[in-house]
C-alpha positions in Angstrom: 123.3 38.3 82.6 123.1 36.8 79.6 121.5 38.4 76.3 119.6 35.4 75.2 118.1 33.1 77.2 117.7 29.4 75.2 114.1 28.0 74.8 114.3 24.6 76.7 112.2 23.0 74.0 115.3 23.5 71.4 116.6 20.1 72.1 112.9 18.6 72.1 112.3 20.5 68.2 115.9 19.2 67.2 115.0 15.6 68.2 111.0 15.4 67.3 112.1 17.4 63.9 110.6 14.9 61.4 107.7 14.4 63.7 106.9 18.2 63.6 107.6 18.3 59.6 105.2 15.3 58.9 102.5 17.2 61.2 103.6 20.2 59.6 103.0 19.3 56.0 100.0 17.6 56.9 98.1 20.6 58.6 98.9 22.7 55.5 97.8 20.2 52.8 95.0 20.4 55.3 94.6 24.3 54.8 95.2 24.5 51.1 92.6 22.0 50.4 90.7 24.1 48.0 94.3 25.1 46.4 96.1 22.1 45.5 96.5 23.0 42.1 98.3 26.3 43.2 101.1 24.1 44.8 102.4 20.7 44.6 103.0 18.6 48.0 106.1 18.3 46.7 106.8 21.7 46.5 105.0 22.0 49.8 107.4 19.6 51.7 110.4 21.3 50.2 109.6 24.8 51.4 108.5 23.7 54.5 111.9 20.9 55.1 114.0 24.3 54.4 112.2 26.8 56.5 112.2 24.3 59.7 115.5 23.6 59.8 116.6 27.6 59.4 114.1 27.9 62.7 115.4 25.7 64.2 118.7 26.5 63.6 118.2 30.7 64.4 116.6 29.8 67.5 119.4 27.8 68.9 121.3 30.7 68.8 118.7 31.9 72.3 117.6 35.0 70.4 114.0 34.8 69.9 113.3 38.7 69.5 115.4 40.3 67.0 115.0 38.8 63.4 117.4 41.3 62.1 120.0 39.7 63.6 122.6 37.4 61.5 121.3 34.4 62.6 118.1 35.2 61.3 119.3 36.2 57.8 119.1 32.9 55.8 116.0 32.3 57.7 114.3 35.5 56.3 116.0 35.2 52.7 113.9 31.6 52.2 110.5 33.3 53.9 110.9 36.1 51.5 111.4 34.1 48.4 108.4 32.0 50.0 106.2 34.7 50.2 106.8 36.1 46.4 106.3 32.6 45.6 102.6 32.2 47.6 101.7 35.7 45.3 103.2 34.8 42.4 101.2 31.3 42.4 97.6 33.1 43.6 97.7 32.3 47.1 95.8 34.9 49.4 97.9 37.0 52.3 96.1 35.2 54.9 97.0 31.9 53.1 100.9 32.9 53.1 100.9 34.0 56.6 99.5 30.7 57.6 102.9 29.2 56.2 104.2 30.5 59.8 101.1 30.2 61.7 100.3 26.7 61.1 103.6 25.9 62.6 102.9 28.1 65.7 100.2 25.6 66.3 102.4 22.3 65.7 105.1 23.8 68.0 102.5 24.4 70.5 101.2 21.0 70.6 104.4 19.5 71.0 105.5 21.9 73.5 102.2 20.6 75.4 103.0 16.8 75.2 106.4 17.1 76.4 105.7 20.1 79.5 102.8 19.4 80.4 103.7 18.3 83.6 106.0 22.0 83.8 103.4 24.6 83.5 106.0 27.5 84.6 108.1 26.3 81.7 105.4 25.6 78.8 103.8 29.3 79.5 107.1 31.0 79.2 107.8 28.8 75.9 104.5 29.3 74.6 105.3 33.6 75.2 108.3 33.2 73.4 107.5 31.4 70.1 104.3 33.1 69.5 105.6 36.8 69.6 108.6 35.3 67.4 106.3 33.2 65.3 103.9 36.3 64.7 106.9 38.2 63.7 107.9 36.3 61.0 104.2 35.6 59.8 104.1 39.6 60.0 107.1 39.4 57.6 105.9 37.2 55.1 103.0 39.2 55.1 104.8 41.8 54.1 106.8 40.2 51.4 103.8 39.4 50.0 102.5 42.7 49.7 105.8 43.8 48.4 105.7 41.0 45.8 102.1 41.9 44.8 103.3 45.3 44.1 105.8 44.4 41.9 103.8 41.9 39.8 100.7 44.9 39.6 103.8 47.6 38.3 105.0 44.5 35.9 101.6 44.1 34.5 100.7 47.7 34.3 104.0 48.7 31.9 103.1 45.2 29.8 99.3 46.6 29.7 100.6 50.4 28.8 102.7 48.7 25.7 99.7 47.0 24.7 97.3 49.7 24.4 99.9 52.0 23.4 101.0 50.9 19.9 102.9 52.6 17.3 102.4 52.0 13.5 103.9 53.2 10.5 100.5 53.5 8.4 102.8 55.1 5.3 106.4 55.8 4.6 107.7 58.6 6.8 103.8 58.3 8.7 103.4 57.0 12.1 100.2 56.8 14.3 99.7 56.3 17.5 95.9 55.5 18.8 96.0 56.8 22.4 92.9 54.4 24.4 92.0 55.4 27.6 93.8 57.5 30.5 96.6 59.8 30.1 98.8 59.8 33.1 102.7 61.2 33.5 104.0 57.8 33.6 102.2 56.9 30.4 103.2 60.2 28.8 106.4 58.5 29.4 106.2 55.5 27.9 104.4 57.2 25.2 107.3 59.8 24.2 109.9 56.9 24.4 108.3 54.6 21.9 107.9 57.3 19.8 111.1 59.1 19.7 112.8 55.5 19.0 110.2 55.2 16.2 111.1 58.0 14.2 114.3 57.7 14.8 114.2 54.2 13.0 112.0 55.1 10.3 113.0 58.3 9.5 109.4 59.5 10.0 108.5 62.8 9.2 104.9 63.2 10.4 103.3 61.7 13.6 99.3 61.2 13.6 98.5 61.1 17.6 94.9 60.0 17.5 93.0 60.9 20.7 90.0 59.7 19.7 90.3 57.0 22.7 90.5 59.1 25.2 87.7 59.6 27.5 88.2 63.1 29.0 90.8 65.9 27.9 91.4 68.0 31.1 94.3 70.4 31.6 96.8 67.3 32.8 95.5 65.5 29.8 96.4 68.1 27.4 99.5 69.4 28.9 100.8 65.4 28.5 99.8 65.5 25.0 101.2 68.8 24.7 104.8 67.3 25.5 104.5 64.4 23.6 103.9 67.0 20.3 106.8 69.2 21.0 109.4 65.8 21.8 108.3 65.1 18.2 108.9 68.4 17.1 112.3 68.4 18.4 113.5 65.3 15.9 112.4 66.8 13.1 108.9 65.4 12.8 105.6 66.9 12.3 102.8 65.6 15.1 99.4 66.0 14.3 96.7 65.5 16.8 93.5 63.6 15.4 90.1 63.3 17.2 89.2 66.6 18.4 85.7 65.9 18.6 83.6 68.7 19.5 83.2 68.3 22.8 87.2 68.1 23.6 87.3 71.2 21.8 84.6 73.0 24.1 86.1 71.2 26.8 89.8 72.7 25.7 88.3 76.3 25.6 86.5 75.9 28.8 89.7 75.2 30.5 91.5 78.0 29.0 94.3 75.3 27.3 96.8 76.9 25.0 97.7 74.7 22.7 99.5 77.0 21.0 101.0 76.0 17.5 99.7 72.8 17.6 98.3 70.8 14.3 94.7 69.3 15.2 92.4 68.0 12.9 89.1 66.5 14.2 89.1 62.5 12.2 92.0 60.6 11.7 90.9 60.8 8.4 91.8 64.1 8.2 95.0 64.2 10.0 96.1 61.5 7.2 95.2 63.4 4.2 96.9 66.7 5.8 100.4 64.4 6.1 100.4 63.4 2.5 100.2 67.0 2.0 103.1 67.9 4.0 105.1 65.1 2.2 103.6 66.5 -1.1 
């Protein structure tokens, strides 16, 4: 018995192949409508040229289950790239699984004109492409999602180096404003920048100014905590600015050591006490 067993309409999609890519393109332009400036019909025709012919091509091999199979490889390599495109340009999930779907529905039709007089046949066609067709809709779904991810992650490290910058107010002074939430990968980021700062200028004293920061729990301060002692470690000085009072009550409440720590309440403060430690 054989592992495969060939879709009779393989020879039918082979031959009506630029009827099906015409009907194709025009069901899509159809469904982006409202998002023709997201993607040319250029670019539209291309993609879809491509990902018809690698159908076409892993189905004539009779397996129509298992898209993890060889065959299937330089199918799933252009749907992949597809999908990170669809995200990339601002197209929804639903949009980039209709990529597949839309040609579900053109197979479908085509599969209808030319069985329709073999309704044993068309039903167990129909079976076939759909569960494959949902697979690979399925897929790009998921390559979307995995794209999405990626951009978010991209644009969360650009938006952390942002709001995260390091100048050198006076020689052998740096100060860092700290804006918003402290988390462990920002801490990171954080320590990193600042290291390599005094390292290249040969700082002596580091100003952290916390006056940006909403809320100073326990995570909060231990983070803070770290970034002082990294500091300490190359020779520098770090002195935390904007201990307003209610950080400090909130500090005691929570029973924080910060042990030998340099705080001043205004960055005003914290400045004059650096010029003092560089006499």
């Amino acid at each position: 018995m054989e592992k495969h067993s060939k879709l009779r309409a393989i020879e039918l999609f082979k031959n009506k192949q630029k009827e099906i890519l015409e009907t194709w393109i025009e069901n899509q332009l159809s469904e982006f409508s409202s998002h023709l400036d997201l993607i040319s019909g250029e670019d539209l025709e291309e993609q879809s040229k491509k990902t018809l012919q690698l159908f076409i091509q892993a189905i004539s091999s009779g397996n129509l289950e298992d898209i993890e199979a060889p065959e299937y490889k330089p199918l799933i390599n252009i749907l992949k790239e597809l999908s990170k495109d669809f995200a990339l340009r601002g197209f929804t999930p639903s949009e980039t699984a209709s990529h597949i779907f839309s040609l579900k529905y053109v197979l479908i039709d085509f599969l209808e004109q030319n069985f329709e007089a073999q309704p044993k046949i068309y039903i167990r066609e129909i079976k076939k492409l759909s569960k494959l067709l949902c697979k690979l809709g399925m897929m790009t779904v998921d390559g979307y999602t995995h794209a999405r991810e990626e951009l978010i992650q991209k644009q969360t490290a650009m938006l952390t180096e942002m709001v995260t910058p390091i100048a050198q107010v006076w020689d052998e002074i740096l100060l860092i404003p700290i804006i918003g939430t402290v988390d462990s990968n920002r801490t990171q980021t954080i320590m990193d920048k600042c290291l390599q700062k005094v390292l290249d200028t040969e700082s002596k004293v580091t100003i952290l100014d916390i006056t940006g920061v909403p809320a100073v729990d326990t995570a909060v301060a231990n983070h803070i905590i770290k970034i002082s002692r990294a500091t300490r470690l190359m020779g520098c000085t770090c002195i935390i600015s904007g201990i307003v009072p209610a950080v400090a009550q909130s500090i005691v409440n929570l029973g924080i050591d910060i042990g030998d720590l340099v705080t001043k309440s205004t960055l005003k403060l914290a400045l004059g006490y650096a010029f003092e430690i560089l006499n």
